[in-house]
N, C-alpha and C positions, 0 to 999 in steps of 0.2 A: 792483453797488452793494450795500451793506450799511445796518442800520442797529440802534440798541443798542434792546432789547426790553427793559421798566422790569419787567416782570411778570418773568420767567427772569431775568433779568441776565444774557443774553447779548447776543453779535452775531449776528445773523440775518441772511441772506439778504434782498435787497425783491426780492416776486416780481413789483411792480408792481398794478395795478387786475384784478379778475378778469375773463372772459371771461366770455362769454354761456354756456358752458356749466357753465361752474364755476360760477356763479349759481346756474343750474338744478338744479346737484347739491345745492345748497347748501339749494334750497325745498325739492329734497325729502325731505333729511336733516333739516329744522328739521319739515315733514309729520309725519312717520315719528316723532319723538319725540314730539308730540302726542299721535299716535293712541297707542306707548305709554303715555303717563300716565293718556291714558282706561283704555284696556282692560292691566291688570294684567299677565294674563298673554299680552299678544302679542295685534296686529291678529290677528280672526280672518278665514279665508280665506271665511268665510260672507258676510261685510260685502258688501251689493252696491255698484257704482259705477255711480252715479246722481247724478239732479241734482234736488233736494229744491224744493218749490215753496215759494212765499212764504211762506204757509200753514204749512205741514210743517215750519217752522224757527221761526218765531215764535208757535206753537202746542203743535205735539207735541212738535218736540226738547225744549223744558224741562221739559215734564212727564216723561218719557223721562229726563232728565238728573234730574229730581228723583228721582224711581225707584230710580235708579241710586248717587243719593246717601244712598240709606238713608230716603227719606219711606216709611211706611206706604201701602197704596192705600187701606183705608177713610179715612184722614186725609185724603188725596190728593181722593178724591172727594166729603167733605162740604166739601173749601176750593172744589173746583170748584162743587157745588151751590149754595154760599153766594155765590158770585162771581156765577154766572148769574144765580138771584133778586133779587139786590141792583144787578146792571148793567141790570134793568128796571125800578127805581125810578122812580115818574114824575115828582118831586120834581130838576128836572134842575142838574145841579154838584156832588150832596152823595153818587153813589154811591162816587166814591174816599176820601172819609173815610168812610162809613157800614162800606164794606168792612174798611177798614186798624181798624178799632173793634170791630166783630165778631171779625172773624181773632184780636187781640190776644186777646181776653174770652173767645173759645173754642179758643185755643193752636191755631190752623189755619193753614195753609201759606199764608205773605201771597201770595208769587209765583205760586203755581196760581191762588187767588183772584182777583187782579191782573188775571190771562190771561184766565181766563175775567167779569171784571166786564169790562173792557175790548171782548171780541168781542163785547159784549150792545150796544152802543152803537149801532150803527146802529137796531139793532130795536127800543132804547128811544126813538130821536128818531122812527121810526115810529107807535108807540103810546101815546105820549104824549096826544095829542089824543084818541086813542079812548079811552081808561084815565079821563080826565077828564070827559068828557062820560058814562061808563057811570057815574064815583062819583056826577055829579049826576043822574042815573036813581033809579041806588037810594038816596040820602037824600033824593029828594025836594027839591031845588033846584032852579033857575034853571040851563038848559042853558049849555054856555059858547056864545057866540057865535062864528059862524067868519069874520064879516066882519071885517076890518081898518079899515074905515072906522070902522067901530060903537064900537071900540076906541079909536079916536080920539079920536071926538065924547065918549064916556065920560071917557075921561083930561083935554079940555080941562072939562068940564061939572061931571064929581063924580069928582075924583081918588081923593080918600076911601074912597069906594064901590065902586070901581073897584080898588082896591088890598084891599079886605075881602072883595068878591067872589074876586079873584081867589085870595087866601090861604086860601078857603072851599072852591073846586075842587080846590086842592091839597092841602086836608086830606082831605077824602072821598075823592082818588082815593088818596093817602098811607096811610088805610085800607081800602081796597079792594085796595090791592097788599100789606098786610102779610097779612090771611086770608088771601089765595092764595100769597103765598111762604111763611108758617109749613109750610103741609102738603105744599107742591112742595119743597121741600128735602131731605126724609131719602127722599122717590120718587125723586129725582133725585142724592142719593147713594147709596141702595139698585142704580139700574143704572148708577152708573159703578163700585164697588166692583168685580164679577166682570169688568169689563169692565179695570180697572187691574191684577187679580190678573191675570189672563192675559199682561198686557203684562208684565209685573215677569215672570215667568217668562219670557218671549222676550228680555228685556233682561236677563237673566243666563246665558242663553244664546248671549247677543251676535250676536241675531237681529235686533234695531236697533241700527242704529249711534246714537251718540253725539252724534259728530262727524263731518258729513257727508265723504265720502270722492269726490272728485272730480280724477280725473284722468285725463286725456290722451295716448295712447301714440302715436307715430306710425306 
């Protein structure tokens, strides 16, 4: 059977639906021109095949890929630093604008920043409560209460109070977290910097893959 091809303006051949193994040829020729477009001059033979963890993809490869795309590491590592201090905000819902505001105001890598404001997240919903009850330590307030009942009888009793108390914890801990992140930031860019220059060297070397390399020989 034939049938007329609109692209050539010819008659062609119908070879029919492909097989199972023409498929396969098919993943790994569409592979194969991926990993070209990463790496310029040709998959290198160094690339290990491995199977990258959760982690290792949704962490390092972008940074890896930003690297790769021409970011600086000093840049690299003050969007990282910036990201980390500002994803322990104890002030909770406002560190993804706080981030994307900063980045903007000091032309830093939103996507490092991003990464690393986001991995803070667990350890801000941990410390929240401690960060709060330390700001009322040192300004000398009314500790926050950790009873839920308390909370209650407060909110039906003196809403008011209850809502100026609570804006009052969050300003003291809101300074209490800015003194320690001003001076934790350029510490904590100062050691990812050597730490990024090394990698940018191994990623020109195409010592890390890219694009992770996962296949299967029989």
């Amino acid at each position: 059977m034939f049938h007329f091809d609109e692209q050539t303006s010819r008659v062609v051949p119908n070879l029919g639906p492909l097989s199972a193994q023409q498929c396969c040829c098919k993943a790994v020729l569409l592979q194969s021109s991926v990993l070209s477009s990463v790496y310029a001059g040709g998959v290198p033979q160094s690339v290990p095949v491995t199977h990258h963890s959760w982690i290792y993809r949704r962490a390092v490869l972008p940074i890896l890929a930003l690297l790769r795309m021409g970011a600086t590491p000093s840049r690299l590592a003050w969007s990282i630093a910036v990201g980390l201090v500002i994803g322990l905000n104890p002030v909770l819902g406002t560190t993804t604008v706080l981030c994307l505001a900063i980045s903007a105001l000091f032309r830093l890598n939103i996507v490092a920043a991003q990464i690393a404001n986001h991995a803070m997240f667990p350890l801000e919903v941990v410390l929240v409560i401690p960060v709060i009850r330390l700001g009322a330590f040192v300004f000398h307030t009314a500790p926050m209460p950790l009873s839920a009942h308390l909370f209650l009888v407060l909110a039906r009793s003196s809403p008011l109070v209850l809502a100026r108390q609570l804006w009052l914890w969050e300003w003291h801990a809101f300074v209490l977290w800015a003194v320690i992140a001003i001076p934790a930031a350029p510490l904590i860019a100062a050691v990812f910097t050597p730490v990024l220059e090394r990698l940018l060297v191994r990623v020109q070397r195409h010592q890390y893959p890219i694009v992770p390399v996962v296949m299967e020989r029989d």
